[in-house]
SEKOLPA-713676 format. One record per residue: z, x, y of N, C-alpha, C in turn; residue in three letters. Coordinates in nm, 2 decimals, padded with zeros to 4 digits. Atoms other than C-alpha are relative to their C-alpha. Example, Ala and Ser with C-alpha at 12.3 -4.5 7.8 and 13.67 -1.06 7.14 Angstrom:
# SEKOLPA-713676
LOTOR     nZ     nX     nY    caZ    caX    caY     cZ     cX     cY resn
LOTOR  00.00  00.09 -00.12  00.78  01.23 -00.45  00.00  00.09  00.12  ALA
LOTOR  00.00 -00.09 -00.11  00.71  01.37 -00.11  00.08 -00.08  00.11  SER
# end
This chain:
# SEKOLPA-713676
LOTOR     nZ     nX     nY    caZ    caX    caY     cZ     cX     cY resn
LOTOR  00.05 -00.11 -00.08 -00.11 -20.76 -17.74  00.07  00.13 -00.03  UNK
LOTOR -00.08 -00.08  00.03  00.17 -20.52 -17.81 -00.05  00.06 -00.11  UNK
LOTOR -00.01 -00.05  00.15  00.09 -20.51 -18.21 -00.13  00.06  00.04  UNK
LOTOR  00.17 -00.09 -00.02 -00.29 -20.44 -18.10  00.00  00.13  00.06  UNK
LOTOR  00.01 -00.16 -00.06 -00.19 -20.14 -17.88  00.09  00.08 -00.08  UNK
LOTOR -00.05 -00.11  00.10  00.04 -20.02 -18.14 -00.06  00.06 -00.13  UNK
LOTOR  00.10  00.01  00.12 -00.21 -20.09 -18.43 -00.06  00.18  00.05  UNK
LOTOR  00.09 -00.09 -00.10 -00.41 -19.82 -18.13  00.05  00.15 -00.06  UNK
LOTOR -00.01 -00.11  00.00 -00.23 -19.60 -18.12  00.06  00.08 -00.13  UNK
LOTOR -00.02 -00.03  00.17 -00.06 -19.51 -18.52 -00.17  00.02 -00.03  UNK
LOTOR  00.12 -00.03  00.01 -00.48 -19.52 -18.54  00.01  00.20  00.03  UNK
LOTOR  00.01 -00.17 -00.06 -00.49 -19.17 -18.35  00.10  00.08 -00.06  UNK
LOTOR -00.05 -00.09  00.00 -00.17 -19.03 -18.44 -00.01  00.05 -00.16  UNK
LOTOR  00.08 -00.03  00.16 -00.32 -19.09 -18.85 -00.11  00.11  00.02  UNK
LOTOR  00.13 -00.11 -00.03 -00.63 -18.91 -18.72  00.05  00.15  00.05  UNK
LOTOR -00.05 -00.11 -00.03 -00.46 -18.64 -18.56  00.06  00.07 -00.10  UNK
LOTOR -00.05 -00.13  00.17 -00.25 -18.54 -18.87 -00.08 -00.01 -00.14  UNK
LOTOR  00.11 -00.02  00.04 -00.54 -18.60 -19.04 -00.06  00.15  00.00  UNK
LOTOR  00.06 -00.11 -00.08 -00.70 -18.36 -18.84  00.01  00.12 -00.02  UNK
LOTOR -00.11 -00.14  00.00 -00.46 -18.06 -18.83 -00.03  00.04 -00.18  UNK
LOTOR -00.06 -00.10  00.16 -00.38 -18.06 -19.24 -00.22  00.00 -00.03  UNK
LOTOR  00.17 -00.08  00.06 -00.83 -18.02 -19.27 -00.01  00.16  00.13  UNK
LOTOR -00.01 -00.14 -00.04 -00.82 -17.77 -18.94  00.01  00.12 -00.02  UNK
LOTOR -00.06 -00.15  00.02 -00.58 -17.54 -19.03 -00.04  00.09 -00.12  UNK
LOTOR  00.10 -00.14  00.11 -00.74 -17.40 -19.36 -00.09  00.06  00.02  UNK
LOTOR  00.08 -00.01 -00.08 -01.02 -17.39 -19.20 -00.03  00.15  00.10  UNK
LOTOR -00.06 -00.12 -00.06 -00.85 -17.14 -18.97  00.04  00.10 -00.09  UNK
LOTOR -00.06 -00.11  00.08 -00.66 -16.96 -19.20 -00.07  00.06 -00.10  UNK
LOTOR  00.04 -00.06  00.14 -00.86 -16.94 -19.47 -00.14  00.13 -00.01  UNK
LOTOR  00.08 -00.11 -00.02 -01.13 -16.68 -19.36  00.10  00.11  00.07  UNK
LOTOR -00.12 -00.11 -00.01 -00.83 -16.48 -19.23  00.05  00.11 -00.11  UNK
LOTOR -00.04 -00.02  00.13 -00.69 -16.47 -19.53 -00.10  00.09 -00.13  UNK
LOTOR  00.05 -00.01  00.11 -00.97 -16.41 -19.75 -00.01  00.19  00.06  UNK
LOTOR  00.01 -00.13  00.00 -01.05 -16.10 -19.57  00.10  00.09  00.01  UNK
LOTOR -00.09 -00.12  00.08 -00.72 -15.94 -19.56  00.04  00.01 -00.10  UNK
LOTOR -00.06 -00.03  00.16 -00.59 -16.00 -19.90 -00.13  00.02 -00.07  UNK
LOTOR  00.11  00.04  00.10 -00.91 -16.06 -20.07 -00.01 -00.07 -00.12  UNK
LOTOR  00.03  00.17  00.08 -01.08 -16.26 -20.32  00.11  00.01 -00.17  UNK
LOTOR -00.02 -00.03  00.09 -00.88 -16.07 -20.61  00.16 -00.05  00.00  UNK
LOTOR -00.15  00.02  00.03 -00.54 -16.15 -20.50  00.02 -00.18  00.05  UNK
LOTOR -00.02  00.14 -00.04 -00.61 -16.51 -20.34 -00.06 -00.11 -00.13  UNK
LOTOR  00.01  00.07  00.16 -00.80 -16.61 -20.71  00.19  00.00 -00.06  UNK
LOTOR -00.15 -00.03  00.10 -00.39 -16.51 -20.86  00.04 -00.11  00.11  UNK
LOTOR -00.07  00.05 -00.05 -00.28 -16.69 -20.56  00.02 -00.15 -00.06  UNK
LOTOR  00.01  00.18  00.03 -00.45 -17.05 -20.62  00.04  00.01 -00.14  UNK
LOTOR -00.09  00.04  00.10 -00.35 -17.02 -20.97  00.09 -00.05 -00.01  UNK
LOTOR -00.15  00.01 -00.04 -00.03 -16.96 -20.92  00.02 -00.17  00.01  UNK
LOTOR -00.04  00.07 -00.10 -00.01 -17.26 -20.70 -00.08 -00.15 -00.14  UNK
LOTOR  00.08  00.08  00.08 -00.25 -17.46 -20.98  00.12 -00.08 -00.09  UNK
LOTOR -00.11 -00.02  00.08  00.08 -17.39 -21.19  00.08 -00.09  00.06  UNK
LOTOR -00.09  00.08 -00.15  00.29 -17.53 -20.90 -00.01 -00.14  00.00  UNK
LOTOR  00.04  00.10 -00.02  00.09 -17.83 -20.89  00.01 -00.12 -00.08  UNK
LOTOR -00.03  00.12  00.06  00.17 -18.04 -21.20  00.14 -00.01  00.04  UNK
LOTOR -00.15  00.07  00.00  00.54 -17.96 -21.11  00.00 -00.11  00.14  UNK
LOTOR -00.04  00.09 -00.15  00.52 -18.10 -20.74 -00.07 -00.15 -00.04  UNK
LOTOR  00.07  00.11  00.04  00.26 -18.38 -20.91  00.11 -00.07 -00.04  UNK
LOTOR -00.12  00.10  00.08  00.56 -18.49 -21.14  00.17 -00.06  00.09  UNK
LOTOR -00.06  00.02 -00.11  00.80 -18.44 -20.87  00.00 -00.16  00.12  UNK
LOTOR -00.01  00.15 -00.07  00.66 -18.73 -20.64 -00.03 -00.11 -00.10  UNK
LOTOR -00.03  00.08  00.13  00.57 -18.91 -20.96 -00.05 -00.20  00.10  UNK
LOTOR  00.06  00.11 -00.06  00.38 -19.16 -20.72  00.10 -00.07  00.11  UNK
LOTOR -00.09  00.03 -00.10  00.71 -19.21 -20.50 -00.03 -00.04  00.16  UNK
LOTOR  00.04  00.01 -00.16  00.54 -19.19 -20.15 -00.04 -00.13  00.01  UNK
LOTOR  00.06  00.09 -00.07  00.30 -19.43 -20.17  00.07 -00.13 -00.11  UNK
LOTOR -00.06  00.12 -00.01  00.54 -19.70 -20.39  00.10 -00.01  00.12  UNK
LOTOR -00.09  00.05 -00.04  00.79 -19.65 -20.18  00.01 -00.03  00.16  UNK
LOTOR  00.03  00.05 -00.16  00.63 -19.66 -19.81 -00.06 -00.14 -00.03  UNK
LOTOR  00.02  00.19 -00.01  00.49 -20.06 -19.94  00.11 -00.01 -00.02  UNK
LOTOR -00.18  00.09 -00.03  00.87 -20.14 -20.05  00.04  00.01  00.14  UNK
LOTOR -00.09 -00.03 -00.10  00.97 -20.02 -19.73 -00.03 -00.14  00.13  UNK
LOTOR  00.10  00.07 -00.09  00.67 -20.18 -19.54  00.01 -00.17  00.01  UNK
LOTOR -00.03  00.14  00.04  00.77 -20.49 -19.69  00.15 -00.08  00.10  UNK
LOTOR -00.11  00.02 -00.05  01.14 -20.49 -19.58  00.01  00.08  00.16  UNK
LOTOR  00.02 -00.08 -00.09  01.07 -20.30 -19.28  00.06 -00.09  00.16  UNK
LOTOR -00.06  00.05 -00.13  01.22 -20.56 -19.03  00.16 -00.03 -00.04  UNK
LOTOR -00.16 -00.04  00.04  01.56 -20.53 -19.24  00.04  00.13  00.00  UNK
LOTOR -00.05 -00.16  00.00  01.73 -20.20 -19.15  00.07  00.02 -00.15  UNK
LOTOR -00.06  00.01  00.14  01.99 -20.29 -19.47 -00.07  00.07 -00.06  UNK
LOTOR  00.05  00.02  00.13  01.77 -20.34 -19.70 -00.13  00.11 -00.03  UNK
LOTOR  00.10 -00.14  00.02  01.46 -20.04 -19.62  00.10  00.09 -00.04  UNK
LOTOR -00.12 -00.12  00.01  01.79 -19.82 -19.56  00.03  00.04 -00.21  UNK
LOTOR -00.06 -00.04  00.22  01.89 -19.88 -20.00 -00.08  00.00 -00.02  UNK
LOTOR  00.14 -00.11  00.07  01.53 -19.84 -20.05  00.00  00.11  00.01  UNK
LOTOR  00.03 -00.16 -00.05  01.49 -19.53 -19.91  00.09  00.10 -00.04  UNK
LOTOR -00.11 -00.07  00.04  01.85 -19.42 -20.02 -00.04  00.01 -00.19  UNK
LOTOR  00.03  00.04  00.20  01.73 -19.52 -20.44 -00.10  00.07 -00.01  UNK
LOTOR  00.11 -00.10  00.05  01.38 -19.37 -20.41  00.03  00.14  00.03  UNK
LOTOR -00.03 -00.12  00.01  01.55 -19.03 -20.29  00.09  00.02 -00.09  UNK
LOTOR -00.07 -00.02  00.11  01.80 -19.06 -20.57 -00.05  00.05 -00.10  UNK
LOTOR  00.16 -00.04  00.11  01.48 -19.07 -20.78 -00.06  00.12  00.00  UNK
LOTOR  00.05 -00.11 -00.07  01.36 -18.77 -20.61  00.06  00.10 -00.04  UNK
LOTOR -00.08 -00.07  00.09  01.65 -18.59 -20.67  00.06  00.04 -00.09  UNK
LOTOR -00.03 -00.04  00.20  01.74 -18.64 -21.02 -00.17  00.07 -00.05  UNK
LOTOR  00.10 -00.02  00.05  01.35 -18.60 -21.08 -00.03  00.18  00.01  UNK
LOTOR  00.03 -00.13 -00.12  01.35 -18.29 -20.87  00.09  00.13 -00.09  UNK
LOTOR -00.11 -00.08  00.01  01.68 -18.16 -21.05 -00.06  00.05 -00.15  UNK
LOTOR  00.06  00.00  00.18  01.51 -18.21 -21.42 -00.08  00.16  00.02  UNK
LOTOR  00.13 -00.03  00.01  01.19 -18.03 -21.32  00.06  00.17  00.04  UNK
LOTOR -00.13 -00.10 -00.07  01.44 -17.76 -21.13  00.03  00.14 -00.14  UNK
LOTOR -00.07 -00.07  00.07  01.58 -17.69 -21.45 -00.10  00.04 -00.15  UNK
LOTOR  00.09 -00.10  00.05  01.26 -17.63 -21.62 -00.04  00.07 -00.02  UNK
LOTOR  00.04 -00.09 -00.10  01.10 -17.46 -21.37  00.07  00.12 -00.10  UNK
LOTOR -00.03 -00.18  00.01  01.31 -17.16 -21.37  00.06  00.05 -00.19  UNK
LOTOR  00.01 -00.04  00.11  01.39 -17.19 -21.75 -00.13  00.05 -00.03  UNK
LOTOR  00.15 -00.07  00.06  01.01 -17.11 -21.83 -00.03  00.17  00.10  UNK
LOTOR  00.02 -00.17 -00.05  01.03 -16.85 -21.54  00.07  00.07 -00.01  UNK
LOTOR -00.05 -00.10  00.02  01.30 -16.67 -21.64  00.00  00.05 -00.13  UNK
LOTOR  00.00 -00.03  00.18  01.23 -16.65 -22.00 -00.16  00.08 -00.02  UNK
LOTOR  00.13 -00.06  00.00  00.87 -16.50 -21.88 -00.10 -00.09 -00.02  UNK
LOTOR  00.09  00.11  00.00  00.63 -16.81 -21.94 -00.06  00.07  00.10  UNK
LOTOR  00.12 -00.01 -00.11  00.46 -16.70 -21.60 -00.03  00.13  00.06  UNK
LOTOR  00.04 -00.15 -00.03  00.48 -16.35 -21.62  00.13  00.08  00.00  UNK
LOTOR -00.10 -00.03 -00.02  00.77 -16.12 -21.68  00.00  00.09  00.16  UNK
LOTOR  00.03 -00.04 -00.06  00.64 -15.93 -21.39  00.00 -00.13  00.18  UNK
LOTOR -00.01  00.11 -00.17  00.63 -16.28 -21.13  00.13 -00.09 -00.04  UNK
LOTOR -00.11  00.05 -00.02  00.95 -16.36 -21.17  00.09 -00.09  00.12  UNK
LOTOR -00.02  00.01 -00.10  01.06 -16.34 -20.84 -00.10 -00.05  00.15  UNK
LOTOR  00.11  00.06 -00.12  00.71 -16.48 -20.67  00.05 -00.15 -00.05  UNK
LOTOR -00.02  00.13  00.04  00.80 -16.78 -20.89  00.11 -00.08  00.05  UNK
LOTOR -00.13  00.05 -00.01  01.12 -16.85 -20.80  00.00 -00.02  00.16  UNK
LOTOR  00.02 -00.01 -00.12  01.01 -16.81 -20.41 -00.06 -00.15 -00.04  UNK
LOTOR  00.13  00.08 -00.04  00.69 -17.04 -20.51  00.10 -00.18 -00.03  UNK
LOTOR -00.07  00.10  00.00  01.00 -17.32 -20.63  00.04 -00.08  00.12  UNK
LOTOR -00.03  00.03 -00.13  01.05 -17.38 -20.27 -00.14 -00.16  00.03  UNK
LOTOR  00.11  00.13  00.01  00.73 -17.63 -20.31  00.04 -00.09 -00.12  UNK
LOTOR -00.05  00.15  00.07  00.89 -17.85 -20.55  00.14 -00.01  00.06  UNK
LOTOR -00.07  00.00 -00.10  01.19 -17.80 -20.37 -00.02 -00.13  00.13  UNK
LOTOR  00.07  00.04 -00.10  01.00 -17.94 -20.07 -00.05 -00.17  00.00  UNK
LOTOR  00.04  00.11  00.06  00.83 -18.21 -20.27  00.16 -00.11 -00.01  UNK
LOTOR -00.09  00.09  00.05  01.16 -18.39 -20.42  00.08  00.00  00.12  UNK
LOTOR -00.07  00.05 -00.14  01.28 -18.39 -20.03 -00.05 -00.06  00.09  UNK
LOTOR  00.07  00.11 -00.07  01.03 -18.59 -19.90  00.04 -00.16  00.06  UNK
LOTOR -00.05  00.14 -00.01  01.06 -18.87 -19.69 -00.10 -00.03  00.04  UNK
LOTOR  00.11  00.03 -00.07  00.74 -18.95 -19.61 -00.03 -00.17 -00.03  UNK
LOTOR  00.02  00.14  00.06  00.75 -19.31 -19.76  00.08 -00.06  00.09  UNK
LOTOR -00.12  00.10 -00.10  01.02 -19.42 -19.49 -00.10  00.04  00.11  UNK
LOTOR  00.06  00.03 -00.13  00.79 -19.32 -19.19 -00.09 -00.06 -00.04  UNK
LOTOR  00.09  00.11  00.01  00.52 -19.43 -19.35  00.02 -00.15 -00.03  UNK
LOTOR -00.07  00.16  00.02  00.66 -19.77 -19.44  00.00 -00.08  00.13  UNK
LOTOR -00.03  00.07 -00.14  00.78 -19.82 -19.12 -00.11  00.01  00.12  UNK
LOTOR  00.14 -00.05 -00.11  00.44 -19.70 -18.94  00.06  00.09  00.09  UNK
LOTOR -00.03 -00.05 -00.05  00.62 -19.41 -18.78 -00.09  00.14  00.03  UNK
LOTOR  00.09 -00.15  00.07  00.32 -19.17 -18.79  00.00  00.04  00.17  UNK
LOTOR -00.03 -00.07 -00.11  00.42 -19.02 -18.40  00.09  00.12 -00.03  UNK
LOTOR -00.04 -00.10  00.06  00.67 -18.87 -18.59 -00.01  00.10 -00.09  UNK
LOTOR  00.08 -00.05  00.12  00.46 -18.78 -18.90 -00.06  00.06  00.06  UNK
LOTOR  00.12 -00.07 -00.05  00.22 -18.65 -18.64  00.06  00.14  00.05  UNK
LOTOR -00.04 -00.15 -00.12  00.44 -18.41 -18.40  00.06  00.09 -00.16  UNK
LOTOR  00.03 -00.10  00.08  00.55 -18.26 -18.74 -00.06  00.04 -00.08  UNK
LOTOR  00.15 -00.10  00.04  00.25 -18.17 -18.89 -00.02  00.08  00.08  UNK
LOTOR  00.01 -00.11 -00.07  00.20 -18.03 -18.60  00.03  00.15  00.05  UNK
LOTOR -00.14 -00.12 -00.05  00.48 -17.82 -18.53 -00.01  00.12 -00.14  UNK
LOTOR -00.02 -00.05  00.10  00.47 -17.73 -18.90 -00.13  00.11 -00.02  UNK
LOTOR  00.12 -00.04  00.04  00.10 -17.63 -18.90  00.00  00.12  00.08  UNK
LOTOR  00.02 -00.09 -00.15  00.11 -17.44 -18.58  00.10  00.13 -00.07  UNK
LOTOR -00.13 -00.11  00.06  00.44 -17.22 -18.77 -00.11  00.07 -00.05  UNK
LOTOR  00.04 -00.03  00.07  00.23 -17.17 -19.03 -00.11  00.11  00.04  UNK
LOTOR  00.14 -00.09 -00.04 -00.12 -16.99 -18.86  00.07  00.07  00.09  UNK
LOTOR -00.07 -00.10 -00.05  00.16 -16.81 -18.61  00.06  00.10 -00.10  UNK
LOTOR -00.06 -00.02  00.09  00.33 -16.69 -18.90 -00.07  00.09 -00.09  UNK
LOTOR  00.06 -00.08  00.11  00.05 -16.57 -19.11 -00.06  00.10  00.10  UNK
LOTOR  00.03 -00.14 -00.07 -00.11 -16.37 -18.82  00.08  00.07  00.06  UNK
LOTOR -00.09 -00.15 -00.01  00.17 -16.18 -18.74  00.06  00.04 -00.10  UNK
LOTOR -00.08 -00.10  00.10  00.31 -16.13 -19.08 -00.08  00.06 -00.15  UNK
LOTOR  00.06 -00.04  00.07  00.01 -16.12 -19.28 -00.17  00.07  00.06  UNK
LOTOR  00.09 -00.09 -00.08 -00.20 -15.81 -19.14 -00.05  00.12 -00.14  UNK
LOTOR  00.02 -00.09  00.15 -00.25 -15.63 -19.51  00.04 -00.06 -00.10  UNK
LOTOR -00.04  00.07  00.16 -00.27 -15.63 -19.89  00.14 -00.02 -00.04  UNK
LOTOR -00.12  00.07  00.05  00.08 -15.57 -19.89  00.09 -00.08  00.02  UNK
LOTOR -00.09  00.14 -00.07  00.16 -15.85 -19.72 -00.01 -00.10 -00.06  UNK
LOTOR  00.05  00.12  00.07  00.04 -16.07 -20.01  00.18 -00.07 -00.03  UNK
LOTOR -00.13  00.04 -00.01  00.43 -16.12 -20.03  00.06 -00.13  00.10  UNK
LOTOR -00.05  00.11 -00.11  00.50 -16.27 -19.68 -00.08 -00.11  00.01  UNK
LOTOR  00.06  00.14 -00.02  00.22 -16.50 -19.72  00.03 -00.08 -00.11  UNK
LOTOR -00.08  00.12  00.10  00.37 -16.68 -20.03  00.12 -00.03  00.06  UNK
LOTOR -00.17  00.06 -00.04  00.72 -16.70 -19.88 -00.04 -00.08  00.12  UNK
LOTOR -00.02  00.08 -00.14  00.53 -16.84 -19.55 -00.04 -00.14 -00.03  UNK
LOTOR  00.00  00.16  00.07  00.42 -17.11 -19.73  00.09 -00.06 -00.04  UNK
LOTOR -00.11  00.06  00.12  00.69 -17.17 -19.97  00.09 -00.09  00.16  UNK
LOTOR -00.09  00.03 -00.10  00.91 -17.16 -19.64 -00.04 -00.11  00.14  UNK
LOTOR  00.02  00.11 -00.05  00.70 -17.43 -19.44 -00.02 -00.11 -00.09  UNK
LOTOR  00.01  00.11  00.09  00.64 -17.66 -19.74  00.21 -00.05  00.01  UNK
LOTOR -00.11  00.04 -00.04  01.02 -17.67 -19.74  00.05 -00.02  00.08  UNK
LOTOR -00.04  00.05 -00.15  01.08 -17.68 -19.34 -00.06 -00.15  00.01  UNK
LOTOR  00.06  00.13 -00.04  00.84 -18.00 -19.35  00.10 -00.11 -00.04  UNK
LOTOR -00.10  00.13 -00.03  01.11 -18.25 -19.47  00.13  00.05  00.04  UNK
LOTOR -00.15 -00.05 -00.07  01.39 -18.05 -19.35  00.00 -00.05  00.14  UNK
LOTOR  00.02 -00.03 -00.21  01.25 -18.10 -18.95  00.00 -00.14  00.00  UNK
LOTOR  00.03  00.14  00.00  01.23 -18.52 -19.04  00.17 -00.02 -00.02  UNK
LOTOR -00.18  00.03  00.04  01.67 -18.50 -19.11 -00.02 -00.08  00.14  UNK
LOTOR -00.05  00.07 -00.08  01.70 -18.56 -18.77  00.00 -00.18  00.06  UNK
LOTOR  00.05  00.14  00.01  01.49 -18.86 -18.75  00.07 -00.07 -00.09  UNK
LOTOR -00.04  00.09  00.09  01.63 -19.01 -19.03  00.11 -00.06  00.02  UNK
LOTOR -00.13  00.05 -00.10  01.96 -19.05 -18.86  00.01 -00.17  00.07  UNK
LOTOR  00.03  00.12 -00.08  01.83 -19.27 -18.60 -00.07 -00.16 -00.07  UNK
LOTOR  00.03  00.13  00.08  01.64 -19.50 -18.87  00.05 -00.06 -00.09  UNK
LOTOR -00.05  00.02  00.12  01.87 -19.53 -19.17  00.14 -00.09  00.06  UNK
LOTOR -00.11  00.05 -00.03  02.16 -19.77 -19.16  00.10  00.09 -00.09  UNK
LOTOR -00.03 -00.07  00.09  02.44 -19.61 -19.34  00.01 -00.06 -00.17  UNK
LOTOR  00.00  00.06  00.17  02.44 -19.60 -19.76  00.15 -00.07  00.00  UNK
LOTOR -00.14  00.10  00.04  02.65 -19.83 -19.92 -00.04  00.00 -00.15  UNK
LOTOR  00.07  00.00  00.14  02.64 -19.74 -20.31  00.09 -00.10 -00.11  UNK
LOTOR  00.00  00.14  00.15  02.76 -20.05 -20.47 -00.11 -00.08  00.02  UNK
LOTOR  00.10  00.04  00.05  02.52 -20.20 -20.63 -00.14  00.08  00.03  UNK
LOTOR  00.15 -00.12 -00.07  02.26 -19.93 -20.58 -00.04  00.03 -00.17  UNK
LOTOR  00.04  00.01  00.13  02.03 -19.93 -20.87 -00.13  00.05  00.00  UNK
LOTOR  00.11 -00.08 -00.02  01.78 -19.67 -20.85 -00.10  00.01 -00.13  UNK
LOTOR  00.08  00.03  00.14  01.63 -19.62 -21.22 -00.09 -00.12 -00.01  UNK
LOTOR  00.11  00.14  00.00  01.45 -19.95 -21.16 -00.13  00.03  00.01  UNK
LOTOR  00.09 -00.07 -00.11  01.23 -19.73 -20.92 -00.09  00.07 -00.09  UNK
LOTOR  00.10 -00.09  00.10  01.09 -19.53 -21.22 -00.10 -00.09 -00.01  UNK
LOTOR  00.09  00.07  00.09  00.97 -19.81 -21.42 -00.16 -00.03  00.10  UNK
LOTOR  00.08  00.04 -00.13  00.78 -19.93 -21.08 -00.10  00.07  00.00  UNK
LOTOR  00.09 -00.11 -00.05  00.62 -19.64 -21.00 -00.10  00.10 -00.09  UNK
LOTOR  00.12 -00.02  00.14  00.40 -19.60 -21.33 -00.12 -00.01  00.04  UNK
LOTOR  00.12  00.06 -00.02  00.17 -19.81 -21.18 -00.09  00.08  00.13  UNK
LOTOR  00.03 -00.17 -00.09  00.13 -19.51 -20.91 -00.02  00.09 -00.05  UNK
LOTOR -00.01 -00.12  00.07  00.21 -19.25 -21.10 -00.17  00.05 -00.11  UNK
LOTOR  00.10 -00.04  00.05 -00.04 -19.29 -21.33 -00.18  00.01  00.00  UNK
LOTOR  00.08 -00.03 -00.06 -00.34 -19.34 -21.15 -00.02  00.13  00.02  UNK
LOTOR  00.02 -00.12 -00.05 -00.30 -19.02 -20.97  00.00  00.12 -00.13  UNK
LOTOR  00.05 -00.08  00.14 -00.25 -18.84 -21.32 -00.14  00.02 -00.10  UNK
LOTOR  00.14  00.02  00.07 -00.55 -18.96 -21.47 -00.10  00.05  00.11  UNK
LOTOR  00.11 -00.06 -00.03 -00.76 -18.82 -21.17  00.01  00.15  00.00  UNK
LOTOR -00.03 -00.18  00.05 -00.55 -18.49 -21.22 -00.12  00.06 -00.08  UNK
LOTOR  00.01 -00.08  00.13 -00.64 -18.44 -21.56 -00.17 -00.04  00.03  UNK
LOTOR  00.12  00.05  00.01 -00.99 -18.61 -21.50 -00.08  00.17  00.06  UNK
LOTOR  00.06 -00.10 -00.03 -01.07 -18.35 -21.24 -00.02  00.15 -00.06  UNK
LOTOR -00.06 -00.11  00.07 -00.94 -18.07 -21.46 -00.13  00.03 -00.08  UNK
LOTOR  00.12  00.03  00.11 -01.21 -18.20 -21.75 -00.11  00.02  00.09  UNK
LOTOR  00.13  00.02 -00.04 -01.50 -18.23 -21.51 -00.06  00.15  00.05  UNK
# end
């Protein structure tokens, strides 16, 4: 009876942050279009187009192998805890590579000698990405806490843009308001993590395993990248 009213309710709080990440553009995005316009929000999605194979490579299919491992062990604190501690190791070296990229192609001009400094803001979303823990709530079906921060996060976001983006030349504050909630979203889950994680213990911790694994993720979602790209 318990699992059926818990089944219930993880139901609604999926639908609810569902809900919110389709609403909010929704809201925002006729805002948006008409104070910046279509001339600077075409440069925008690029931009962000650009953004998108790094954060792509970044999770590198991480979320969704690592919320089944978790899902699996999910009635062993131990043993989710060195999952969860290996696939962020993965994260972070992956994160550190793509890091050191990144800002080589953007400081050498690749993306414009002129967006230097949008670029180096817009790193805040792979940033963001390779801090993800979304594979340990979801693992453990924790989506009350996946839900209140979507929320919290979304709500920043459309407060945030209407009071700091009221003009063209505010096309500034709305890239850093993004950048700067893409990276609040796994920052505001620390605290939680506390309460779920047993502590690490790195002998025998053998994270590189986690790559090979996560091919079988990874490359699915790559092939509909590039698929979509072609079509």
């Amino acid at each position: 009876m318990k699992e059926g009213k818990s089944l219930k309710i993880n139901f609604i709080y999926l639908v609810l942050y569902k809900a919110f990440i389709v609403l909010v553009p929704l809201i925002v995005a006729p805002y948006v279009s008409r104070i910046l316009g279509k001339e600077l929000i075409g440069e925008y999605s690029y931009w962000m187009s650009l953004i998108g194979y790094f954060t792509l490579i970044a999770d590198f299919g991480l979320d969704d192998y690592g919320s089944r491992m978790i899902a699996k062990k999910r009635d062993n604190k131990e043993e989710y805890s060195k999952i969860f501690y290996e696939i962020m190791a993965c994260r972070l070296l992956l994160g550190a590579l793509l890091l050191i990229i990144f800002f080589s192609l953007t400081f050498s001009g690749v993306f414009g000698e002129n967006n230097i400094v949008i670029f180096t803001i817009l790193s805040l979303h792979i940033i963001g990405t390779s801090l993800s823990s979304f594979s340990l709530f979801s693992g453990l079906e924790k989506f009350k806490e996946i839900t209140i921060r979507t929320v919290i996060v979304k709500l920043l976001l459309v407060i945030l843009i209407f009071l700091f983006v009221r003009k063209k030349d505010d096309f500034i504050n709305y890239i850093i308001i993004y950048a700067f909630v893409v990276l609040s979203t796994p920052l505001l889950m620390i605290p939680y993590l506390f309460k779920l994680l047993a502590r690490p213990k790195f002998f025998n911790f053998n994270f590189l395993i986690h790559f090979k694994k996560c091919f079988a993720y990874f490359i699915p979602i790559l092939s509909l990248t590039f698929y979509s790209l072609i079509d």
